[in-house]
N, C-alpha and C positions, 0 to 999 in steps of 0.2 A: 620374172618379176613377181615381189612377190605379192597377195592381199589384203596386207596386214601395213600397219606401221610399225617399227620397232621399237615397241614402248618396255619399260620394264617400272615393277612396284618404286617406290618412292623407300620406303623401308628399307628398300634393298642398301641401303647408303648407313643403314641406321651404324652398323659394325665400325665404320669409318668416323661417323661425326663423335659415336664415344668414346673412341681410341683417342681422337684429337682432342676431343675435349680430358679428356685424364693426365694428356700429356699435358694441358696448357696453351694449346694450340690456338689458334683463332677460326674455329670451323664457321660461327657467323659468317665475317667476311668472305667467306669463300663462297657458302650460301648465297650469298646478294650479289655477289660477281656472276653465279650465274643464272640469276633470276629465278631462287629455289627458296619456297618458304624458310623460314628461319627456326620451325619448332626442333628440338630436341630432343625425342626421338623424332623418327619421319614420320609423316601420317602412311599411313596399312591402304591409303583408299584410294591414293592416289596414284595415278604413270604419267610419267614423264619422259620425252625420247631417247633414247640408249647412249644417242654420243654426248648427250649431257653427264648422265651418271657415267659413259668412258669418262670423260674431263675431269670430274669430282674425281675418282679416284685415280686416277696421274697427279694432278693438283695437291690431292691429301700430303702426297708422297712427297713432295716439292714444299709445302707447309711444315711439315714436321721433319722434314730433315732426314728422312732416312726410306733409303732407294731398297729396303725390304720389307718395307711397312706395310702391304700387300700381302705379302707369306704372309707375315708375323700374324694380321688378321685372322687369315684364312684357317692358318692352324691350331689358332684358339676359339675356333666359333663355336658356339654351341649346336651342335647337331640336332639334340634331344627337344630344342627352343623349334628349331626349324618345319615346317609344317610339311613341307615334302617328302623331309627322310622321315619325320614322326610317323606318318602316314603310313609310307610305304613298308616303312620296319612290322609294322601292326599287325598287316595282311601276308609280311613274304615269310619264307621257311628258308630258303635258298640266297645266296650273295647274288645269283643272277635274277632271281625274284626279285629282291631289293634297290638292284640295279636297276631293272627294266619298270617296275612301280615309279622309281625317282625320276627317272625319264618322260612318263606322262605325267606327274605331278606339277611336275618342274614350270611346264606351262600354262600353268592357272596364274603366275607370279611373274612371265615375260612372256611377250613374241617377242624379242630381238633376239632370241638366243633358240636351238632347238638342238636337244642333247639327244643321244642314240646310243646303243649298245649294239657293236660289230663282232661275229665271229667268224671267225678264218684259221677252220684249223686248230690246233694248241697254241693260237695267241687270240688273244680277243681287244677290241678298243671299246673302251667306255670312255666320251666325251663330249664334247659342244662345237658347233656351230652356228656363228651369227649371223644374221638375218644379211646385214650389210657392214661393209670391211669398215672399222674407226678411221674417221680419218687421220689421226695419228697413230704411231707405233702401241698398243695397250700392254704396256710392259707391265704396270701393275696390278691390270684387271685378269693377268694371265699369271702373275704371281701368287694374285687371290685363291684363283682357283685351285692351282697348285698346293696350297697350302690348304683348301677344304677338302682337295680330292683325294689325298695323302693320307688325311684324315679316315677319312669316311672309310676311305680300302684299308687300312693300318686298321680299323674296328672291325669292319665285316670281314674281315681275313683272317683275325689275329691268330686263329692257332697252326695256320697255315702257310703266313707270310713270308716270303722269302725276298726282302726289297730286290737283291741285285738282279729279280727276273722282273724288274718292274721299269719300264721307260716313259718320262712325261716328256712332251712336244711343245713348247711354248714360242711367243713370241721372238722372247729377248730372256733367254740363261740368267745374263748377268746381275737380276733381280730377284733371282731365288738364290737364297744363301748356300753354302759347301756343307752345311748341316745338315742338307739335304741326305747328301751320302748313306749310306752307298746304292740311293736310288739313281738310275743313270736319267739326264733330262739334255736335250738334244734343241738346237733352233729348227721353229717351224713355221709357217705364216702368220696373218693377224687373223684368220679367219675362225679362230678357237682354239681349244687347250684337247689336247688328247694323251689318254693313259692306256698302256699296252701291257698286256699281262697275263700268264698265263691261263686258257680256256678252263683248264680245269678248275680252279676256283668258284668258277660260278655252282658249280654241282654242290658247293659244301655248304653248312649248316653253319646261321651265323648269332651270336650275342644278341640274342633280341631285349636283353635286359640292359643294353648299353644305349639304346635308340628310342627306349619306352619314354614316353611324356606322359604324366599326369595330368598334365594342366587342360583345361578347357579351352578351347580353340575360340575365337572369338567367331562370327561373322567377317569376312573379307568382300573388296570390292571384285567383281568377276573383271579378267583380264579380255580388251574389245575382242571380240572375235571379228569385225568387218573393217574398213579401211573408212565409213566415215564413222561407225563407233569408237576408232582410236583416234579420227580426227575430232571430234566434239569431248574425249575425253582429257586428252589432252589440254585443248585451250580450256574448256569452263573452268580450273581453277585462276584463270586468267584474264577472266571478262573484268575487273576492275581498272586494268591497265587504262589508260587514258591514250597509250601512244600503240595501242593492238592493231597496228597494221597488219597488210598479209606477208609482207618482209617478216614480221615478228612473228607472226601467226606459223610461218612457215619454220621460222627455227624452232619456235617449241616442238615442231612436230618432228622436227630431226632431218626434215627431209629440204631439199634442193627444191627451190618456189615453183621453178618450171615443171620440173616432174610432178610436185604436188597437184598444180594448178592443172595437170594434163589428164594426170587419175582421177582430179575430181570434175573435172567435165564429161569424163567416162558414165560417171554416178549422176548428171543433171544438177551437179552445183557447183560452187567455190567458194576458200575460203571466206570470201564477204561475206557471202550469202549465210556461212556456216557462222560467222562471226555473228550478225545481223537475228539471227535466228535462233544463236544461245542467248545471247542479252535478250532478245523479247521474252523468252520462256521463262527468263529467273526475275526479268524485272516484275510479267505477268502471275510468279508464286509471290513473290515479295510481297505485291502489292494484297495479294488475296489472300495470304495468310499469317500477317503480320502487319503492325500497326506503325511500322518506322516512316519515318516523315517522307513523304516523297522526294527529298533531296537527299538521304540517304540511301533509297533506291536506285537513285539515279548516280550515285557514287559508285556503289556496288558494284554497275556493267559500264564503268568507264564514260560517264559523264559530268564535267565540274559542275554544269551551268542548266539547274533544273528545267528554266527554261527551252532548250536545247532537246535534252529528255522529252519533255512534253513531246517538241514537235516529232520524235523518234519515232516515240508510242503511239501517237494517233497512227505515222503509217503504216505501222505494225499490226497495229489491232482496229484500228478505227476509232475508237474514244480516247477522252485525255486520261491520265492516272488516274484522277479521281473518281471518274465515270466508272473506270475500269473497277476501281476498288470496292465501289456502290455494289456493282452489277455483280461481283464476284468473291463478297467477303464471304468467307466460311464461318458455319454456325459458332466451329470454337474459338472465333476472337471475341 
């Protein structure tokens, strides 16, 4: 079991909503189908549970009509854009330095996914595994990858490359195109993407001028490290909900109500409680450092009916909004 949830960046989608949106697609709808902000790019700040971004990207594929739209992403990503390979390109000398930097990087930006580099011998695997099995087939989240991890070893190999000693592992073949060739790619479980390749490669010296970023890195949101910092991370973009049940509360989280509800009694809480406990925190900033009307406070964490609000926050805090706001303005409003 493991202690984490399986959250991954929200960004991580961004590849997909621009592809869609270029082609003319309708990537909104698909957004609101599954309960995912609507902005264009993703927000960098936010995680969301893993089998929802599985779903967006199956869906994409289903949207725009084409059952390689996964590769086709994967193989035009910008690597150089990506903060993990940029990273790790910076500090390594060696393809297996680079590989093995990407591996720890990788998880500042998911726990649903945990990538490794294996050797055994004159073959070695560089890949991923997921936290917990999709519950559908992830043909094109295994295409995806296919299509960045082809990438990625086609760079850090190149003067060394020899595809036909190269085999990827995926879900479902029949999603990565025959252009593949002559890398051979073989059916494997749902439970991640792995690439086999000869040991020796890792010893060699790679393009560090293909992987260089100029650009400044912004600040990013840190990915939870404990199970109820992914459970609180998750819902608070979502305290406005009006119908944020623990039913609801439980699919953002990705996870099955019962098991959730049994891990979080482990920890001394539950969802409610974790519900009940994000709304007092944000309606208690709202109120003390900003001047919006108490009904719009009470909007923000899922209340229509101010009234109602009111009687929330006395049990939360003891005073009414007002009191609260009295007691608690900051100098700079």
């Amino acid at each position: 079991m493991t202690s984490n949830l399986p959250l991954i960046r929200l960004s991580s989608i961004d590849p997909f909503l621009l592809e869609l949106r270029r082609r003319g697609a309708d990537a909104e709808s698909l957004l609101q189908s599954l309960g995912l902000p609507f902005d264009i790019p993703a927000s960098n700040d936010l995680f969301v549970a893993s089998s929802t971004v599985y779903e967006f990207v199956e869906r994409s594929a289903e949207v725009a009509g084409d059952r390689y739209l996964g590769f086709a992403i994967g193989s035009t990503l910008d690597l150089q854009g990506w903060d993990p390979i940029a990273e790790s390109a910076n500090e390594a000398n060696t393809v297996g330095e680079l590989l093995t930097g990407f591996t720890i990087k990788a998880a500042e930006h998911s726990s649903a996914t945990s990538f490794y580099l294996n050797i055994a011998g004159d073959r070695s695997t560089f890949g991923f595994k997921r936290i917990d099995e999709p519950p559908d087939i992830p043909s094109q989240n295994d295409a995806f990858y296919v299509g960045f991890m082809s990438k990625l070893l086609m760079h850090a190999t190149r003067d060394h490359l020899d595809a036909n000693k190269v085999l990827f592992c995926v879900a479902d073949p029949d999603c990565v195109p025959k252009t593949m060739e002559p890398y051979q790619v073989s059916k494997g479980d749902w439970s991640g993407v792995q690439i086999k390749f000869p040991s020796a490669w890792l010893f060699k010296s790679f393009r560090k001028s293909y992987f260089h970023s100029a650009g400044i890195q912004s600040a990013q949101a840190i990915v939870p490290s404990s199970l109820l910092d992914a459970v609180r991370t998750a819902l608070t973009p979502h305290l406005y909900e009006t119908d944020l049940s623990v039913d609801r509360a439980a699919k953002i989280c990705g996870y099955n109500r019962r098991r959730l509800a049994s891990r979080l009694r482990q920890e001394g809480t539950s969802l409610s409680k974790e519900i009940a406990k994000l709304r007092a925190q944000k309606a208690e900033q709202d109120l003390a450092e900003s001047n919006r009307p108490v009904s719009e406070v009470a909007e923000a964490v899922g209340f229509t009916d101010p009234t109602v609000f009111s009687r929330a926050f006395k049990n939360w805090t003891g005073q009414s909004p007002q009191q609260y706001r009295r007691d608690h303005t900051t100098t700079n409003n």
